[in-house]
C-alpha positions in Angstrom: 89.1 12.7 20.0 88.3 12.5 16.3 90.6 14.4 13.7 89.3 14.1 10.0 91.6 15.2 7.2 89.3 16.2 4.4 88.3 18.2 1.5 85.6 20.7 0.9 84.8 19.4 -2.7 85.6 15.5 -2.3 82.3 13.2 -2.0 84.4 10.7 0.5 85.0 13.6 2.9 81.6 14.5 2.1 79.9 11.2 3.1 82.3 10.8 6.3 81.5 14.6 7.2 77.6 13.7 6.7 77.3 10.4 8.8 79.2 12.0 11.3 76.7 14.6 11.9 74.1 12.3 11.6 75.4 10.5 14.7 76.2 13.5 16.1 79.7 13.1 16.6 82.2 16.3 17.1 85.3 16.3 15.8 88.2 18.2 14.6 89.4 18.8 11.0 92.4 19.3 9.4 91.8 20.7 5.6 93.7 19.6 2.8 94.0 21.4 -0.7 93.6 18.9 -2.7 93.3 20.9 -5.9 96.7 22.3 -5.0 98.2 19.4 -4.2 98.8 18.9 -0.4 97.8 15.4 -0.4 101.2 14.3 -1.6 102.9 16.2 1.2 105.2 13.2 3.2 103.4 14.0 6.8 100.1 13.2 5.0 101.2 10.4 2.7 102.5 8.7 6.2 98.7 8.6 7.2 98.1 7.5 3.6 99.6 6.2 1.1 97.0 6.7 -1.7 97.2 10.2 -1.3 92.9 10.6 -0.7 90.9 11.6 1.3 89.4 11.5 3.9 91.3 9.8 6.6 90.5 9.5 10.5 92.6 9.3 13.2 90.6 8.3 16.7 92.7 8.9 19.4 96.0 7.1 18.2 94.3 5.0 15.9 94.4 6.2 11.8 91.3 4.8 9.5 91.2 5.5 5.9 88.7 4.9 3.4 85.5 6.7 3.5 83.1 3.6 3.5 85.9 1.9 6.1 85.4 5.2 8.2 81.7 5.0 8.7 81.5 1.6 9.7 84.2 1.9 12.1 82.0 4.9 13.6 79.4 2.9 13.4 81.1 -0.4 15.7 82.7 2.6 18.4 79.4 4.6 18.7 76.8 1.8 17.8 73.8 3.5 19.5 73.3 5.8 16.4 74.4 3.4 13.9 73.2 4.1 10.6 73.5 0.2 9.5 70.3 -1.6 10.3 70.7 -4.6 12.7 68.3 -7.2 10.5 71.1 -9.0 8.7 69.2 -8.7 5.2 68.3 -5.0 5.4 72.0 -4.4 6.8 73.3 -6.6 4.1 71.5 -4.4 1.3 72.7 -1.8 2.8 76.4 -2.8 1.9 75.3 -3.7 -1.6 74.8 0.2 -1.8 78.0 1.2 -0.1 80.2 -1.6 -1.6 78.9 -0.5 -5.5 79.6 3.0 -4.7 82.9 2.1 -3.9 83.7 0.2 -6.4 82.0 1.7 -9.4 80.5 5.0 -8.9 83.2 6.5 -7.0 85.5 5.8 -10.0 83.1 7.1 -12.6 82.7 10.1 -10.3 86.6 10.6 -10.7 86.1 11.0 -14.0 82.8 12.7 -14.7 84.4 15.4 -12.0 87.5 16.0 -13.8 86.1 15.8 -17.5 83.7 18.3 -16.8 85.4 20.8 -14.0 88.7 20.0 -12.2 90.5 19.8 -15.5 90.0 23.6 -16.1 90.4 24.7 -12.3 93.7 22.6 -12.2 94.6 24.2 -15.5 94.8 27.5 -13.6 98.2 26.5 -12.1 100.4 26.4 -14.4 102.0 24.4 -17.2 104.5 23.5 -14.7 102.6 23.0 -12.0 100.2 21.1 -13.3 102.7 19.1 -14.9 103.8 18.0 -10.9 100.2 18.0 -9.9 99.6 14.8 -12.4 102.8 13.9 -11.8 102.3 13.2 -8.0 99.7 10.8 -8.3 100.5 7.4 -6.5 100.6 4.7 -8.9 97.9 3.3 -6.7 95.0 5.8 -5.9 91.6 6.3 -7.0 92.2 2.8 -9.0 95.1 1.3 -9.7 95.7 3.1 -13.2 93.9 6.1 -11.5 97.7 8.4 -12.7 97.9 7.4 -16.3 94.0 7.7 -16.7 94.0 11.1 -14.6 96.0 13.0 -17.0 94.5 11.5 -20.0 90.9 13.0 -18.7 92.4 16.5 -17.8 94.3 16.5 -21.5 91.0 15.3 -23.4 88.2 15.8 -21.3 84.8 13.7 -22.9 87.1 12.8 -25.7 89.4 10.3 -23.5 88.6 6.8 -23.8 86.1 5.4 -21.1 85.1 9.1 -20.0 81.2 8.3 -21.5 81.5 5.2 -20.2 81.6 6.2 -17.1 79.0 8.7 -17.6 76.5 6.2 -18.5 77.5 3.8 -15.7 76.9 6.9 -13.3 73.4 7.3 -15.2 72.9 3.4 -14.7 73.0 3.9 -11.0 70.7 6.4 -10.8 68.1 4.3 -12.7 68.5 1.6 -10.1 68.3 3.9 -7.2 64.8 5.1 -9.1 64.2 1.2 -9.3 64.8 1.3 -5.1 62.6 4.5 -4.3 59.5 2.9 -5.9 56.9 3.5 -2.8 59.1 4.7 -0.2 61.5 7.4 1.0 65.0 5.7 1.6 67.0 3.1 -0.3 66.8 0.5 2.5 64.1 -0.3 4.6 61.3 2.4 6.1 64.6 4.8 7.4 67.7 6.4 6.3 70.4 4.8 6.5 74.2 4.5 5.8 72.7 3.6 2.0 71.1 7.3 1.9 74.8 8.6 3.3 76.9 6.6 0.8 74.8 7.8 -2.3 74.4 11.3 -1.4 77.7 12.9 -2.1 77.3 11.1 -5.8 74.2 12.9 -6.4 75.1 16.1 -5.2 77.7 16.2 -7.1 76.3 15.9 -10.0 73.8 19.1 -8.4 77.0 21.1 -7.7 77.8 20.1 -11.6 74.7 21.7 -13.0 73.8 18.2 -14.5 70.6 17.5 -12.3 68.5 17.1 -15.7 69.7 13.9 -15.2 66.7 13.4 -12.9 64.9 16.3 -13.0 61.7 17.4 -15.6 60.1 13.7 -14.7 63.1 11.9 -15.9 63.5 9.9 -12.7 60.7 11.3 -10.2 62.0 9.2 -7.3 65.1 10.4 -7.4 64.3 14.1 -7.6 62.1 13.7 -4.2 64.5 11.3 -2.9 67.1 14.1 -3.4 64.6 16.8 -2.0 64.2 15.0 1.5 68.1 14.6 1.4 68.6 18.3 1.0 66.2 19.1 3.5 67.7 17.1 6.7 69.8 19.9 8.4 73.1 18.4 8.2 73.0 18.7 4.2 74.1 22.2 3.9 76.8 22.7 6.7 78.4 19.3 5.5 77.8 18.9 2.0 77.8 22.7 0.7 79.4 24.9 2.9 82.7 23.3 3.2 83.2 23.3 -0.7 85.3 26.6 -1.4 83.2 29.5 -3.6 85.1 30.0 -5.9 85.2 26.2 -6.3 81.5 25.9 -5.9 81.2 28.4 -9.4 83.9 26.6 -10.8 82.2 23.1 -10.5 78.6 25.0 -11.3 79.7 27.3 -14.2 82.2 24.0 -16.3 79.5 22.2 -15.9 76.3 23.9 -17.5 78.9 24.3 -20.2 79.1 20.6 -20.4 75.4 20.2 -20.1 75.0 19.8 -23.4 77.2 16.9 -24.4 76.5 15.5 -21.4 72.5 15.3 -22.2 73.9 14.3 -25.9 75.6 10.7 -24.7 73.1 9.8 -22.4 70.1 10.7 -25.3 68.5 13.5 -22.5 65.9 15.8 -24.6 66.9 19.3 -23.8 
């Protein structure tokens, strides 16, 4: 029995939710609010600490850590593994899912909150947003992810590092253009768990209204890269549907509103 904790709009869920279905693997969820705030509930923060998702528990057994998940999945059920067994393709594959750990998955954070969650969170409250920033673990998204958190949500693009992080974002999607020269996937002649690990960062930035990033011959791999992505069948149901509507106009509406300083810092002709 697999039991997935998750969240509609979080790109960790997303890519656990997406490989799963690839592999076709059923399981059961259980749906945190993230936006409100159930993360930080004790009989979560007992499963983990960080207060993220997503989080697996297999039987008895509790995984967290998106990119942890998926390769646990992939040593249980290893006949629809989505990590290729030549050690240098499998080991590019990793360089994929080991940078979108550690560097776009941060810069995601941000970009998310400068441009949307910072005015859906702001719906709650002065107070409770106050103990929405306030229930942060020290140690979450990074280690300074509750100092930095609020300062995003208080100053949005004008926070230090928030157009750094947009341009490192940017920088990734130039090497994935760099990747797609003459073939479909990242890796190899297939999809793989590279395709999976990226694909939640780029629809994201869909679901943001900021595809001109990579649209209007920008970065033509990308934009057909992203077009085979959206058509396999387990896009919608796991990468869409889950995300809540009126988040889903939330994320699309703040961000055509932040289009236009977004396509300013990264020097986009609009």
């Amino acid at each position: 029995m697999y039991t997935l904790y998750h969240h509609g709009s979080s790109v960790c869920a997303a890519k656990v939710r997406f490989a799963m279905a690839e592999k076709g693997l059923a399981w059961e969820g259980k749906y945190l609010d993230i936006l409100a705030g159930d993360q930080f509930k004790p009989e979560y923060l007992k499963l983990n600490p960080k207060a993220v998702v997503p989080t697996l528990v297999h039987d008895s057994t509790v995984v967290p850590e998106s990119t942890v998940i998926c390769e646990y999945l992939d040593m249980v059920e290893p006949a629809t593994s989505l990590h290729p067994t030549d050690p240098w393709l499998h080991a590019q594959v990793r360089y994929w899912s080991k940078a979108c750990d550690e560097e776009l998955h941060p810069a995601c954070a941000v970009l998310t909150f400068v441009v949307s969650h910072r005015h859906t969170i702001a719906r709650l409250g002065k107070e409770k947003l106050e103990e929405f920033l306030s229930s942060t673990p020290d140690m979450s998204v990074t280690s300074d992810w509750k100092t930095k958190k609020r300062m995003f949500v208080e100053n949005g693009f004008k926070a230090a590092g928030a157009a750094e992080a947009l341009k490192l974002y940017d920088g990734y999607l130039k090497k994935m253009e760099q990747a797609l020269q003459g073939r479909d996937w990242l890796v190899g002649d297939r999809f793989t768990f590279a395709d999976v690990s990226m694909t939640p960062y780029v629809n994201r930035l869909a679901m943001l209204s900021l595809s001109g990033m990579w649209t209007n011959g920008r970065l033509p791999n990308v934009e057909r890269w992203f077009n085979l992505i959206r058509q396999r069948s387990h896009f919608k149901p796991q990468l869409l549907d889950w995300v809540p509507e009126q988040l889903t106009g939330d994320l699309r509406d703040n961000g055509a509103r932040s289009w236009p300083e977004v396509a300013r810092i990264l020097n986009i002709k609009t």
